[in-house]
C-alpha positions, 0 to 999 in steps of 0.5 A, spaced: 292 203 633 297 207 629 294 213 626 299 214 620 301 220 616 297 226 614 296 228 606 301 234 607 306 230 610 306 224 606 307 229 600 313 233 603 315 226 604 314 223 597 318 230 595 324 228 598 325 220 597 322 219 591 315 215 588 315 207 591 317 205 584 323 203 579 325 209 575 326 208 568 334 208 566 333 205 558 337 209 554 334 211 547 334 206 542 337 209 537 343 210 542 343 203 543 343 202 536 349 207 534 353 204 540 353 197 536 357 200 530 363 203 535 368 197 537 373 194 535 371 188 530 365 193 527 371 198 526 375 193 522 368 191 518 366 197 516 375 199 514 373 194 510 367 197 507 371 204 505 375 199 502 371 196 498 367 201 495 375 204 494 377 199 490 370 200 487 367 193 488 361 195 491 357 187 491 362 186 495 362 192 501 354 191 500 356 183 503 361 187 508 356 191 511 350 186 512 355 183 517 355 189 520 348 190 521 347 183 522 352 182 529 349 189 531 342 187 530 344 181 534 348 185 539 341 189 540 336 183 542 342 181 547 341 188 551 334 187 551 334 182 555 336 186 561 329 192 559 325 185 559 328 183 566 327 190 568 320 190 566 317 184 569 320 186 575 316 191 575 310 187 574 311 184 581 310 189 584 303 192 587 298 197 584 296 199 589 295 199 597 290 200 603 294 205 607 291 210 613 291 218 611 289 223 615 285 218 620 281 214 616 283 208 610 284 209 603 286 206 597 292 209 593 297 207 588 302 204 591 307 209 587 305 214 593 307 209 599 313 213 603 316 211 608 311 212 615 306 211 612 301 205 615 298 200 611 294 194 611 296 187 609 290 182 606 289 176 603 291 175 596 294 182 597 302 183 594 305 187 599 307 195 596 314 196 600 319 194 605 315 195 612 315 192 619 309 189 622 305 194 627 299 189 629 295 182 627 298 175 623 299 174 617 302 168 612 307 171 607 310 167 601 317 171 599 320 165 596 320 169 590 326 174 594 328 170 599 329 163 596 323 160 603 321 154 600 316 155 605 311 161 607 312 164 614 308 167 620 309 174 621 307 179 626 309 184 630 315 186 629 317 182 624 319 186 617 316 183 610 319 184 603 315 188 597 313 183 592 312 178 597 304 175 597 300 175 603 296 168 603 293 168 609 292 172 615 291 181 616 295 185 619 298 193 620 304 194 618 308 200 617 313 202 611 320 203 612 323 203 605 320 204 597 323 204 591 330 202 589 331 202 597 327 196 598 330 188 597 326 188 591 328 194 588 336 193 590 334 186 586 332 191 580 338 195 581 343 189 580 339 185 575 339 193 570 347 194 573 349 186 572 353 185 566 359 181 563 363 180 557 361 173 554 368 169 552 366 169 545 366 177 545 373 177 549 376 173 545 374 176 538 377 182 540 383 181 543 385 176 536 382 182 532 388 187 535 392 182 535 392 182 528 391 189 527 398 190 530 400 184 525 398 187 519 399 195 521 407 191 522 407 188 516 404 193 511 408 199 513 414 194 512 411 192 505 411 200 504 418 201 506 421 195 502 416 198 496 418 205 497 426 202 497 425 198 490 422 204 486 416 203 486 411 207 483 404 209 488 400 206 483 403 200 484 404 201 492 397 203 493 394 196 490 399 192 495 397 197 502 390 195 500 391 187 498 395 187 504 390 189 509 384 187 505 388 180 507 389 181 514 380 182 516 378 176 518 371 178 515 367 172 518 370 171 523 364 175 528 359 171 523 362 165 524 361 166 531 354 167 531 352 162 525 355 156 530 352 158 536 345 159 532 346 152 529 346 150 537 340 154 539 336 149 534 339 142 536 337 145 543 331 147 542 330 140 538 332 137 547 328 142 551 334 148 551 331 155 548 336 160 548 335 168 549 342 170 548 346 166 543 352 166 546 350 162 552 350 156 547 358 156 547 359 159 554 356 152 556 362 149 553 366 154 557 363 153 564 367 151 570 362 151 575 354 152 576 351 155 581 344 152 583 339 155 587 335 149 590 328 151 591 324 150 584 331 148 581 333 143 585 327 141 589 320 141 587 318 147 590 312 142 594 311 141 601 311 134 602 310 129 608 318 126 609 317 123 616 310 121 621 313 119 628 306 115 631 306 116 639 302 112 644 300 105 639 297 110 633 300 108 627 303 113 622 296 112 616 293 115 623 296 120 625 296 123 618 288 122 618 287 126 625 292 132 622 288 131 614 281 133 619 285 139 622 287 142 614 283 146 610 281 143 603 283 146 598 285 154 598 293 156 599 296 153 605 302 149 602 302 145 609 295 143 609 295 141 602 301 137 603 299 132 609 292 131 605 295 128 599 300 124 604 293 122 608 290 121 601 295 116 599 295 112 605 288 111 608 286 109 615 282 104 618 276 107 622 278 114 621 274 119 625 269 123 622 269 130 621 264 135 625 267 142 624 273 145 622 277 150 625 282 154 620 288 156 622 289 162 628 294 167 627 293 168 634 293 161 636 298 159 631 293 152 629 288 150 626 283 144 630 277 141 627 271 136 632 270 129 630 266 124 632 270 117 635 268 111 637 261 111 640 260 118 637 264 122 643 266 128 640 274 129 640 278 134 638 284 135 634 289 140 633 295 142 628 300 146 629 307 147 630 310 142 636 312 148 641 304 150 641 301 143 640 305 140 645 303 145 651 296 142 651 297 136 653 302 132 658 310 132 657 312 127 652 319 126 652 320 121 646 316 126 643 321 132 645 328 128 642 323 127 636 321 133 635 328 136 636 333 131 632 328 132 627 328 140 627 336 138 626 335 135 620 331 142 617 324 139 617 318 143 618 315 139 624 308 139 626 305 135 632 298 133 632 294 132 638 287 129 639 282 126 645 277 130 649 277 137 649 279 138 656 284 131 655 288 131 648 294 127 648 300 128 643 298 122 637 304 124 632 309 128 629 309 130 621 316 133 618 314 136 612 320 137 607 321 140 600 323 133 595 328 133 590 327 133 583 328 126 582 333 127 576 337 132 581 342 127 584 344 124 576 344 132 574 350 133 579 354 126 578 353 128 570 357 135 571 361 132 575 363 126 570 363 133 564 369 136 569 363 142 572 363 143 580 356 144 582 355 149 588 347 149 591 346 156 593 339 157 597 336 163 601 333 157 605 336 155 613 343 151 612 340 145 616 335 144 611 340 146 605 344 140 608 339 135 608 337 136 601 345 137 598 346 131 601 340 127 599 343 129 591 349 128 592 353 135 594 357 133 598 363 139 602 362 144 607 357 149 608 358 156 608 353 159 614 349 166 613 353 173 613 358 175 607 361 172 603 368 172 602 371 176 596 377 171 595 371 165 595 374 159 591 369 154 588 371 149 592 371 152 598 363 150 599 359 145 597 352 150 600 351 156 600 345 158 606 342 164 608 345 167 602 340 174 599 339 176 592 345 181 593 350 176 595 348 170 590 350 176 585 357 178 589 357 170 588 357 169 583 362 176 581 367 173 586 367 166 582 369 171 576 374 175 579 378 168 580 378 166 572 372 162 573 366 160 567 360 161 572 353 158 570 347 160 575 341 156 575 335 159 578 327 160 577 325 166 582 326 173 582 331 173 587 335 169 582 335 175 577 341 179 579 346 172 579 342 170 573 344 176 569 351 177 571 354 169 571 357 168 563 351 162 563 344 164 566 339 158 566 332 158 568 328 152 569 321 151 566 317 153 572 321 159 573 318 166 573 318 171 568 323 175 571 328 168 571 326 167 565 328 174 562 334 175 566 336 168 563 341 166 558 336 160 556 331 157 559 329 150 559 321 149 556 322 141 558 320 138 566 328 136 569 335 139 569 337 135 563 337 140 559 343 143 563 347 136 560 345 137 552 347 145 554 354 143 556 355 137 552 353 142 546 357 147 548 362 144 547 361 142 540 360 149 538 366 151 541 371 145 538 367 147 531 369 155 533 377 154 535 378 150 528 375 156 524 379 162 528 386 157 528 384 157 521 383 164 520 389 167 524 394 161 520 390 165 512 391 172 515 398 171 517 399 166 510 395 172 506 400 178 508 407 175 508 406 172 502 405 178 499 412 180 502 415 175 500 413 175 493 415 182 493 423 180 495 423 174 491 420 178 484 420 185 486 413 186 484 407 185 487 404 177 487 397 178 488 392 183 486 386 185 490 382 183 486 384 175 487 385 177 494 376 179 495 375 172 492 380 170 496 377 172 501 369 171 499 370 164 497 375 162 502 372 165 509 365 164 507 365 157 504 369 155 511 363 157 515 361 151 514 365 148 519 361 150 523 356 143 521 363 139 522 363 133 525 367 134 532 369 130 538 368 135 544 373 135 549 372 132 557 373 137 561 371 145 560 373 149 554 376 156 555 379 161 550 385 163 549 387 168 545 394 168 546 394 161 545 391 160 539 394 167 536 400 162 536 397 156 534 395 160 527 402 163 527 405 156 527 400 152 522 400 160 518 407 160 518 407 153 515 403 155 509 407 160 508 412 156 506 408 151 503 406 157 497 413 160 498 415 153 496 410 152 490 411 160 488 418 160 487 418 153 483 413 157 478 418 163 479 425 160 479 424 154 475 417 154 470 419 161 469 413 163 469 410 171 466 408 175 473 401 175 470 401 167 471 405 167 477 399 172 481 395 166 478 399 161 482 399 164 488 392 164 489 391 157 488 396 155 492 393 160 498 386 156 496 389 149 496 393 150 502 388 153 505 384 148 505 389 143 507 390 148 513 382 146 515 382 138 515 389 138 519 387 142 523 380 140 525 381 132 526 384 129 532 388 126 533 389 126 526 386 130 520 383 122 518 380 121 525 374 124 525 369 123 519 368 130 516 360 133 515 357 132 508 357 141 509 364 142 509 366 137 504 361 140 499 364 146 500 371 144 499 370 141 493 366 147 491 372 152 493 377 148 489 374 147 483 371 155 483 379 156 484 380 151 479 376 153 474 377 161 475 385 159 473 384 154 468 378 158 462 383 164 466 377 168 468 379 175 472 387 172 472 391 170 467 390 162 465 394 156 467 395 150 464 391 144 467 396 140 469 400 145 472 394 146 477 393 140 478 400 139 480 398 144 485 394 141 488 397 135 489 403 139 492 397 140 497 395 134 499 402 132 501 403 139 505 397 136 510 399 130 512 405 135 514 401 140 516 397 134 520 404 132 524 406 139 526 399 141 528 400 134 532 406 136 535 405 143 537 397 144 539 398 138 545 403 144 548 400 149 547 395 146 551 390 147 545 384 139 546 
């Protein structure tokens, strides 16, 4: 027996590594919170504010900073996630523990454990730290780490993980790892540590830099040019303001948050519930998905898969003789298993139950006595194959069965049955965990939406083999060991053997090749991979752990939600591309017209007046794109900002031509006083802003797709604000009716252009 560590010795030893638990490394809240306000786009959003409130329009620098307040309030509920997860790991882990101190037994928090100490497992026990089994036998449940659907037997020798469940047996074992050094506490570590940008947050800021060095471009050639015209800094300072006022695109963070709530609640209407905005339009970005197969794609339930029936037994038979030998009722997976099965298909003339003996660790069986024909007393036994076979006389056919069963991934059992002094082999019982009926029409759907799937299980490759190709997965295995840095997505079909650190290095693998990486997972060793992947996906019967690493949950039965989830997406994002190719193509409208109004009449064409009701009409009423009827794309989306930066360059220069046009008509040929011409120019850039939205959203046409009753709402409310405002000549000079009405004629011939050159140019631009 070992005699474990003495009290002065476990304490010099805690001194020097450290409590057997996870240390608190949460920054402080208003930390957390203040960070929140310094990035780019919070930096263009508060330079608005002073702005604003320099210009003197308090409303609407007050608008302003409630969009600051608002995404960094978003932003905190996203960190969150990651102190939840954290949390509910450390929940996992035990209280306390039995451990030998000084030569005698005690019960102590399990926080005092360190490395030597001996402790006792004991049913329904979680075990406290990583240790190696000194004596006895008992049955663990570490699928929650390992991924195991099935418990295993330990004893001497054998290690067992913390947080794993001891669901039979006792046994003394000795602590060779606590705290963060544990498998357990490494998991924590990378689920605090896992940490990527959404594509959402990447692309809004490189568009925002790329129109901040725009307009810094632009308006230090404004000034120039304003300076070289002699003009006075009265003047100047109002156009540097107009200028840069014209080139925020204020929105454009809410917009990102408004599309993706709106998808949050028509998931949430199909079983989908989000825990991070973004991953709504991450789906629709998704090029491959991750899925772990126990509890995921498996029912995570022993089942009977297979009887081999032996000596003129038939196989309802030999599950009655294995029924007799299980216990009913309690833990055992395998017992509850081959009684369901036995129930399900009732024998003839089964023996009946004398006394059941439970499973010995020591024997590694269990054995019942029944009564046969005549009432002669027999026995049965169950077991694995190597310990049952060797109570009764060879049986080749059972020895080729056993094998090319055990080669296919089942768990086989033998049972044996007779007098106690002359058992005989009656059957094999392979025991398997099924797959979720709707697994295999998962995997063709992704497949058909363009999304490759790769299982990845901490389960044996033959039984990973077996339930991929009973679904549909068909590619090579990747065996235990590392995985490879420069993994690609199509290099494997299974991932086995794979531990909670290498399905996070998995998935980061995947990321570093430009991949969308989604992971779908319901334990604890999910919990890292869930956690870094762009989309995280925790099925129902998850664990609290999964569930809060997770980026959206599935609160129905099945994987269907996986399907709504990417099919949404998708429609979050084609709603999203046409609002920012929008807003790129008004700012750039926005500041050059300014320049060119400038050049053409030497004086400044818009004040910031008209551009902050520009700016409050147009970019909040065009959020309504959001609710727009869109025709999701086939195949994953992606974000390019390179790309749709030249997309709204090109459809931005077309508007500007379109205002220069009607601009210099008013200037050159109605003569128009600068008070009315600034009156024009606003309309022109609200009429052909408009024009600019529905050429833009339609494919392949702007008439191909029926509009939502939202975006059209807004737009007639958009025009006739600005109509109005220029008509009755409220806050600008008036024009006359027709006059505006002629505008917006000129507008609706400058869509079907802007129709035909969208056409030509998104196509090439590789822009669906």
């Amino acid at each position: 027996m070992a005699i474990g560590l003495t009290t002065p010795e476990a304490q010099a030893r805690l001194g020097r590594v450290g409590p057997n638990a996870m240390p608190d490394t949460s920054s402080h809240p208003w930390r957390r919170a203040l960070d929140k306000f310094w990035a780019p786009v919070p930096w263009m959003l508060e330079a608005a504010v002073v702005l604003e409130l320099g210009l003197g329009k308090f409303a609407e620098a007050t608008v302003i900073a409630f969009l600051v307040l608002f995404n960094a309030v978003v932003g905190l509920v996203q960190e969150g996630r990651a102190q939840h997860t954290l949390a509910a790991l450390k929940s996992r882990l035990a209280l306390t523990a039995t451990a030998r101190r000084d030569g005698v037994w005690v019960e102590l928090p399990a926080v005092d454990l360190v490395p030597g100490d001996v402790v006792k497992l004991s049913l329904g026990g979680v075990v406290p730290a990583d240790m190696r089994l000194l004596s006895g036998e008992v049955l663990l449940d570490q699928s929650m780490l390992t991924g195991e659907s099935v418990p295993i037997e330990a004893g001497a020798g054998r290690q067992a993980f913390a947080g794993a469940l001891v669901q039979r047996g006792e046994a003394e074992a000795e602590v060779t790892q606590t705290g963060t050094r544990t498998e357990f506490g490494r998991t924590a570590e990378l689920v605090r540590t896992a940490h990527v940008a959404s594509s959402q947050q990447i692309v809004v800021v490189r568009l925002v830099r790329n129109l901040v060095i725009f307009a810094f471009c632009v308006i230090v050639g404004l000034a120039i040019y304003a300076v070289a015209l002699h003009l006075s800094v009265a003047t100047i300072v109002p156009l540097v303001l107009t200028a840069m006022l014209g080139a925020i695109p204020v929105a454009l963070p809410a917009t990102f948050t408004v599309a993706a709530a709106l998808g949050a609640k028509a998931l949430a209407a199909l079983g989908v519930l989000l825990t991070r905005l973004s991953a709504a339009d991450e789906a629709g970005t998704m090029d491959v998905l991750c899925v772990d197969k126990t509890g995921t794609l498996t029912q995570n339930a022993l089942t009977v898969a297979q009887v081999v029936p032996l000596h003129d037994l038939d196989a309802a038979q030999v599950l009655a003789l294995a029924a007799l030998a299980s216990s009913d009722g309690g833990q055992d997976k395998v017992d509850a298993a081959i009684r369901a099965a036995a129930s399900a298909k009732p024998a003839a003339g089964t023996p009946q139950l004398v006394s059941f003996m439970p499973f010995d660790p020591a024997t590694k069986m269990s054995a019942a006595t029944v009564t046969g024909t005549g009432d002669a007393a027999l026995r049965v036994a169950k077991g694995a194959y190597s310990v049952v076979s060797v109570l009764a006389p060879p049986d080749p056919r059972a020895a080729a069965a056993a094998s090319a069963l055990e080669d296919q991934g089942y768990r086989v059992l033998a049972v044996a049955a007779g007098p106690a002094s002359a058992l005989r082999l009656a059957g094999l019982v392979a025991l398997s965990d099924p797959p979720r009926a709707d697994s295999a029409s998962l995997i063709a759907q992704l497949t058909a939406l363009g999304v490759r799937t790769v299982m990845v299980t901490g389960d044996a490759p033959q039984t990973a083999q077996i339930v991929a190709h009973a679904i549909g997965m068909q590619g090579a295995v990747c065996m235990p060991g590392s995985i490879p840095a420069d993994v690609r997505p199509d290099a494997y079909a299974v991932f086995a053997g794979v531990l909670p650190e290498q399905k996070f290095a998995l998935v980061k693998a995947f990321q570093s090749g430009g991949v969308t990486v989604g992971m779908c997972g319901d334990g604890a060793n999910d919990a890292p991979a869930l956690r870094q992947a762009q989309i995280g996906i925790a099925v129902s019967t998850a664990t609290d752990v999964a569930k809060s690493a997770a980026g959206m949950v599935l609160t129905e039965p099945g994987l269907a939600g996986i399907v709504a989830a990417v099919r949404e997406g998708r429609t979050i994002f084609q709603r999203i591309q046409v609002y920012t190719i929008n807003a790129v193509a008004k700012k750039i409208a926005n500041v050059f017209l300014l320049m060119a109004g400038l050049i053409m009449t030497g004086h400044v064409i818009l004040t910031p007046l008209l551009m902050v009701i520009i700016m409050i009409a147009g970019d909040f009423l065009a959020m309504s794109l959001t609710t727009d009827n869109v025709c999701p794309t086939a195949v994953p989306n992606a974000w390019r900002a390179g790309r749709l930066t030249i997309a709204g360059g090109i459809l931005g220069v077309s508007l500007l031509a379109y205002c220069c046009s009607i601009v210099a008509v008013g200037h050159y040929a109605r003569h128009l006083p600068m008070p009315e011409l600034q009156t024009l120019s606003f309309l022109t850039l609200v009429f052909g802003g408009q024009a600019c939205i529905y050429a833009i959203r339609g494919r392949p046409h702007a008439w191909s797709v029926r509009p939502s009753l939202w975006l059209v709402c807004c737009s007639i409310l958009d025009v006739t604000i600005a109509a109005s405002l220029a008509i009755f000549g409220l806050a600008m000079a008036p024009l006359p009716p027709l006059l505006v009405g002629e505008t917006l004629g000129a507008a609706c011939a400058f869509l079907l252009l802007l129709d035909l050159i969208r056409g030509q140019a998104f196509p090439r631009l590789g822009i669906a």
